[in-house]
C-alpha positions in Angstrom: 148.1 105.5 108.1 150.7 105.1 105.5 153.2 107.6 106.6 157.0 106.9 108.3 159.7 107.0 109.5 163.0 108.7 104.2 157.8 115.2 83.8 155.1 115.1 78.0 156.0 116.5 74.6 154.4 119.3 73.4 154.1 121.3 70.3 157.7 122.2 68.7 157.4 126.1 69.5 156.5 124.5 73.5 159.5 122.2 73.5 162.0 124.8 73.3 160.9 127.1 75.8 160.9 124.0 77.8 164.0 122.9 77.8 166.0 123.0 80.9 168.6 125.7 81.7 172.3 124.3 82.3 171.4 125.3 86.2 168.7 122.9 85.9 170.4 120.0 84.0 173.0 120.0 86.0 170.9 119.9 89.4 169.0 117.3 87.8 172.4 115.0 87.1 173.4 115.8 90.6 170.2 114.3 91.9 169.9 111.5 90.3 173.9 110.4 90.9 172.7 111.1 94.5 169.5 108.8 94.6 172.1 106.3 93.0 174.5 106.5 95.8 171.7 105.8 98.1 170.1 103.0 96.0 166.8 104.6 96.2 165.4 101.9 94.0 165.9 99.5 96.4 164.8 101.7 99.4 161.4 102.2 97.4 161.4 98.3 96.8 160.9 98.0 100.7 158.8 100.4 101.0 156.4 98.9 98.4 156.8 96.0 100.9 155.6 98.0 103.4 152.7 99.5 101.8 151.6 96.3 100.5 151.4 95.2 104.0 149.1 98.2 105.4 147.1 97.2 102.4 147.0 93.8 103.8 145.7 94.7 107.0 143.2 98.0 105.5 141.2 94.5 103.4 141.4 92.5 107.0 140.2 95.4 108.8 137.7 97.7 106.7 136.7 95.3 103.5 136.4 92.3 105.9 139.0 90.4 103.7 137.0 90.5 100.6 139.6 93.1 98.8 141.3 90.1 97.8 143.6 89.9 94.4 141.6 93.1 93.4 142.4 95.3 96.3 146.2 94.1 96.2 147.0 94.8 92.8 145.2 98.5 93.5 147.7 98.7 96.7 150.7 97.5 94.8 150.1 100.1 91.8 149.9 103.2 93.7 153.1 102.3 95.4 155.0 101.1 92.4 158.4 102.4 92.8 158.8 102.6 88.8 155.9 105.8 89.1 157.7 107.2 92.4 161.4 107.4 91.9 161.6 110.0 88.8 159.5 112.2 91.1 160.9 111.6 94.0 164.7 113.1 92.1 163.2 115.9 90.4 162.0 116.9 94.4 165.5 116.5 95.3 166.9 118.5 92.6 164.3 121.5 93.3 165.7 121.6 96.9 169.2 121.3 96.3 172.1 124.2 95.0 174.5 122.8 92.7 177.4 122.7 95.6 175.3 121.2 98.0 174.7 117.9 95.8 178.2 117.4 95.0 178.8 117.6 98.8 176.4 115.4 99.7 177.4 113.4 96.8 180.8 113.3 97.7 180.1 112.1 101.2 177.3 109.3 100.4 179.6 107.8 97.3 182.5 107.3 99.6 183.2 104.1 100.7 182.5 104.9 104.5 178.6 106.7 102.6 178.5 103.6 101.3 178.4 100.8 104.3 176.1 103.9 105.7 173.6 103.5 103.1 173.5 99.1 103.4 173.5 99.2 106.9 170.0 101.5 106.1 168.8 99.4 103.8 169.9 96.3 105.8 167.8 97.6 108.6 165.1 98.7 107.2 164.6 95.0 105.6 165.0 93.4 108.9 162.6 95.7 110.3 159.9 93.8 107.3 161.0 90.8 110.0 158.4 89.9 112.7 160.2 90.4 116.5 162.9 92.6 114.5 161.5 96.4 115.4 160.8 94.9 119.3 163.8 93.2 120.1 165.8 96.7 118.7 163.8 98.5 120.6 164.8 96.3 124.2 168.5 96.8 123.2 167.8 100.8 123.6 165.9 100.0 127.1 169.7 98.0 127.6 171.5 100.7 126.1 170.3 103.6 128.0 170.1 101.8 131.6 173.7 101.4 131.0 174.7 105.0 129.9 176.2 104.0 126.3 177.9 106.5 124.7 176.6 104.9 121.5 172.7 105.7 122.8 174.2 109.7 122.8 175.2 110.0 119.6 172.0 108.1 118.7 170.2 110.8 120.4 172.3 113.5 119.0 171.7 111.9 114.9 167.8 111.8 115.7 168.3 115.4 116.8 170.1 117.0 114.1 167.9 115.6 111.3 164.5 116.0 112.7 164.1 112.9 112.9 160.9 112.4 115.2 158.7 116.0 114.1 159.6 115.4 110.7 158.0 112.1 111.0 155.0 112.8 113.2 154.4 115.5 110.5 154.3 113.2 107.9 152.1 110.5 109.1 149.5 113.4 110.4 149.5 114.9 106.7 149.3 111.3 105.3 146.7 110.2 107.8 144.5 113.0 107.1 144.9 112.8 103.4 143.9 108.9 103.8 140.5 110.0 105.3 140.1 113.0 102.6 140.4 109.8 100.3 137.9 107.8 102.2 135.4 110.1 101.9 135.7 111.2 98.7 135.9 107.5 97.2 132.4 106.8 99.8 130.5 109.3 97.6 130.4 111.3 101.0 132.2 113.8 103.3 132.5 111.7 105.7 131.5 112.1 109.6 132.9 114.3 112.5 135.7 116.4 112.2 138.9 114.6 110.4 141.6 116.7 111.3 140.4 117.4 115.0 140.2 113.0 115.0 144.0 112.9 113.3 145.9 115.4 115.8 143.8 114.1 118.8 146.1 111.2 118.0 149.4 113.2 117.7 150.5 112.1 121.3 149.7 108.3 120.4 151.3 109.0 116.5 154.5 110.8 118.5 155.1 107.7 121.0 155.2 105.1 117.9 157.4 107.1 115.5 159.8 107.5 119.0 159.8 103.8 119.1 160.3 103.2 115.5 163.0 105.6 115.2 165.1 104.4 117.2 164.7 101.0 117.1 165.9 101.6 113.2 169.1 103.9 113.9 170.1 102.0 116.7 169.6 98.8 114.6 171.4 100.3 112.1 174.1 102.2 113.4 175.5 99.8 115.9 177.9 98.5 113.3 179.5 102.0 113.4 182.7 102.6 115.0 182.6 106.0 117.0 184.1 108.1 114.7 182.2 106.7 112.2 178.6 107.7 113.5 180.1 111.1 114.6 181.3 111.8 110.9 177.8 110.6 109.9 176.3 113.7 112.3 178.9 115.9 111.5 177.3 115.9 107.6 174.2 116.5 108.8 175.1 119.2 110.6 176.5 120.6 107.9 174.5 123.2 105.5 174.4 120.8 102.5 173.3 117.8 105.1 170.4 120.0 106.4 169.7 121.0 102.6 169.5 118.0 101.4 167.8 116.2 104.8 164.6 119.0 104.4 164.6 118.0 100.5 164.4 114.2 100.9 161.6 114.9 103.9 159.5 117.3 101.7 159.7 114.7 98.7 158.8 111.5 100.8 155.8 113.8 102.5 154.8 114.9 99.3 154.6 110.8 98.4 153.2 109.6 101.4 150.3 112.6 101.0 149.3 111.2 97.6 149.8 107.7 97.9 147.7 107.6 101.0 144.8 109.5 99.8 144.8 107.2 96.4 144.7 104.7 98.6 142.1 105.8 101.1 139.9 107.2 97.9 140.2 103.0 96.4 139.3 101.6 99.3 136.2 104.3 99.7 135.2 103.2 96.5 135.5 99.2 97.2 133.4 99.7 100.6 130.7 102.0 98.4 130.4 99.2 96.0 129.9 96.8 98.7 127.6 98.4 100.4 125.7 98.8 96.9 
């Protein structure tokens, strides 16, 4: 329902043992000057948008639009950015060797990484726009009934980084952790079988995420010259592209999977009191 599509003091004797090794620091820095480079603050700002949203529609839909200022400020605080981005770059230093973040380092903090990442984030605000993700997805319709080259390397990008089972998987996991919520927020177990109910819909969840794919990287990556694009699949090719492509998916499922069942175990609770 909410998935798409990217550490406490302790005693003195603790604190030492705690510390982290060199190894660890430095995978750490490398992380964060990453996450930098790809303004993940502002990525997470949009996708707070977009949460906010789904919680818009989950009051119209389930609470009858009685959730009101109550249910919003519950959506907007398990999808605060602040609470998301420190974990989010401690998931993307676990899955990352030192060499592969300065690789991918170097190649998103060049200037040509750069216009990558704004035309990302340009698109993925434009996509907040009503019409935006529709019209996108008629210029692919255009694009392929005329053979564009541009529509290949589209095809081959979405390829290379997983783009459409590394999504499906994540909204199955986040759906069924929504309705894990649900029932455990009703006071219940819920009815039926969950997980037979969430991959019943794969075929339905894998012909959206297909659509919303590509309307994004074709929105996106139009601005691209050529060689531009192909440089962009080249790095994901690459070892350190595929490194760091499986650590930014396992992080953003990891978020997805506990923002959505927060979320479905809130509204549980709202529709128990309700009913009450």
């Amino acid at each position: 329902m909410f998935g798409r599509i990217l550490p406490a003091a302790f005693a003195t004797a603790l604190a030492v043992a705690a510390l982290p090794s060199a190894a660890g620091a430095q995978s750490a820095l490398g992380a964060e000057r990453i996450l930098d480079a790809l303004r993940l603050d502002e990525l997470l700002g949009i996708m707070a948008e977009e949460s906010r949203r789904h919680g818009a529609d989950l009051d119209e839909t389930m609470l009858d639009g009685q959730g009101g200022a109550g249910w919003a400020r519950i959506v907007e605080a398990i999808n605060d950015p602040g609470n998301w981005e420190p974990k989010l770059r401690d998931a993307v230093a676990e899955g990352l060797e030192p060499g592969e973040s300065q690789a991918v380092l170097d190649f998103f903090s060049s200037p040509q990484g750069g216009r990558i990442v704004e035309l990302e984030l340009s698109a993925r605000r434009a996509m907040l726009e009503d019409g935006v993700e529709e019209a996108s997805l008629a210029r692919v319709g255009e694009l392929e009934a005329e053979g564009a080259p541009f529509l290949g390397q589209v095809d081959r990008f979405v390829e290379v980084n997983g783009l459409i089972d590394s999504n499906v998987a994540g909204a199955l996991n986040a759906n069924i952790a929504f309705l894990d919520g649900l029932a455990e927020g009703a006071g219940g177990e819920g009815q039926g079988d969950p997980l037979a109910d969430i991959l019943s819909q794969e075929p339905e969840i894998r012909d959206s995420t297909t659509d919303w794919v590509y309307s994004f990287t074709t929105l996106a990556y139009a601005p691209l010259a050529p060689e531009e694009l192909d440089a962009y699949i080249a790095f994901s090719e690459s070892g350190a592209g595929q490194a760091f492509n499986a650590a930014l998916f396992a992080a953003f499922d990891r978020m997805f999977v506990e923002t959505s069942f927060a979320t479905g175990k809130a509204l549980g609770r709202m529709m128990l009191s309700e009913d009450l």
